[in-house]
N, C-alpha and C positions, 0 to 999 in steps of 0.2 A: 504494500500500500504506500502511495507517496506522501512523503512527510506533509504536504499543503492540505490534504486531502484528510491523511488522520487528522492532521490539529482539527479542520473542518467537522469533521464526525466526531470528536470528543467537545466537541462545544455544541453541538445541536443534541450530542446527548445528555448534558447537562440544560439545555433549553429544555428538552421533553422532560425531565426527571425533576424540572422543576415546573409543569405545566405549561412551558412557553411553547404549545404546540404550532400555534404558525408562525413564530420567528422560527424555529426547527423546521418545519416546511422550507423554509424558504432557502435555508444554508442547503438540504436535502435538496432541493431542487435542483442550484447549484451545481452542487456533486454531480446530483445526475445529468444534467445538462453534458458534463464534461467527460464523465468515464464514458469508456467504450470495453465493449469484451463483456465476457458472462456476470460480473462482480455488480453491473448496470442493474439487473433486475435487485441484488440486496438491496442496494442504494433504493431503489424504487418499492420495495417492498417494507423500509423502514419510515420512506416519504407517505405511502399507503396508511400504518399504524397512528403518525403525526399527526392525518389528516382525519382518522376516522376520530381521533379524540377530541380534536378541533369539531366535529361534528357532534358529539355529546355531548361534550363542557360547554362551549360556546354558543352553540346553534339548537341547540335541544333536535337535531335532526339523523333522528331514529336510523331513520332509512340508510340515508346518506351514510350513516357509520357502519353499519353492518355492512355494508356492500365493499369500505373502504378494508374493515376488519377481515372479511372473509379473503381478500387481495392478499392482506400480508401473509396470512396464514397457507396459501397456497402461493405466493412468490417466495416464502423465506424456506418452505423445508427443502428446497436442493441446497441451501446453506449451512444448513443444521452441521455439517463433520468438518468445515473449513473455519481455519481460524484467523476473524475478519472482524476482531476487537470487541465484539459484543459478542454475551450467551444468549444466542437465538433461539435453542432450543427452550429455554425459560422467558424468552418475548413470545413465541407461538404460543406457552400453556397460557402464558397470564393474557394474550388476545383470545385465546376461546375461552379464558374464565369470564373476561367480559362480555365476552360478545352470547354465552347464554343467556343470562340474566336479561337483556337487549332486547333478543332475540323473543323472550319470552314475556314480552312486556311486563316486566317486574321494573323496571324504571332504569337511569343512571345512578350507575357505580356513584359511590362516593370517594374511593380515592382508584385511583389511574396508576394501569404498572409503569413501573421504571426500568428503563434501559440499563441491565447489567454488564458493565464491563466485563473481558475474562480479564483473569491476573496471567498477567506476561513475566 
């Protein structure tokens, strides 16, 4: 990963882990704009997670999330055994924890998962 590009992802994951889902959008965008190659879709699959929460928290738009939630969850598991600075495999459990509840109109979460770092 190029050193511009982690700092970039280690500050949009501190945006998300702090709520700031569309300033996180928007570094993720970013990113994506600019990578090329298979690593595109993580990028776009963790811009997906951003935006589905920006959909909950901000927009009370149900729909909108679950469609963005159901994205990550099938853009991140070809990521799941690469090691690409976040536990992906613990952003997929904690997006289908959310996204049942959602799904089941039992309302919005009260608190929002956070993007785990692996330890390097």
């Amino acid at each position: 990963m190029d050193g511009a590009i982690e700092n970039d992802l280690v500050h949009a994951i501190t945006l998300f882990n702090k709520q700031g889902f569309f300033q996180c959008h928007e570094i993720l965008e970013d990113i994506w704009f600019e990578v090329r190659g298979e690593t595109r879709n993580f990028y776009q699959g963790i811009l997906h997670i951003s935006v589905g929460f920006l959909h909950l928290k901000d927009k009370n738009n149900l729909k909108g999330a679950v469609l963005q939630i159901r994205k990550v969850i099938f853009k991140l598991n070809d990521f799941i055994r690469l090691d690409l600075l976040i536990d992906i495999e613990s952003l997929i459990e904690d997006s289908e924890m959310i996204l049942s509840p959602v799904e089941n109109n039992m309302g919005i979460p009260k608190e929002f998962s956070k993007i785990r770092r692996l330890n390097k």
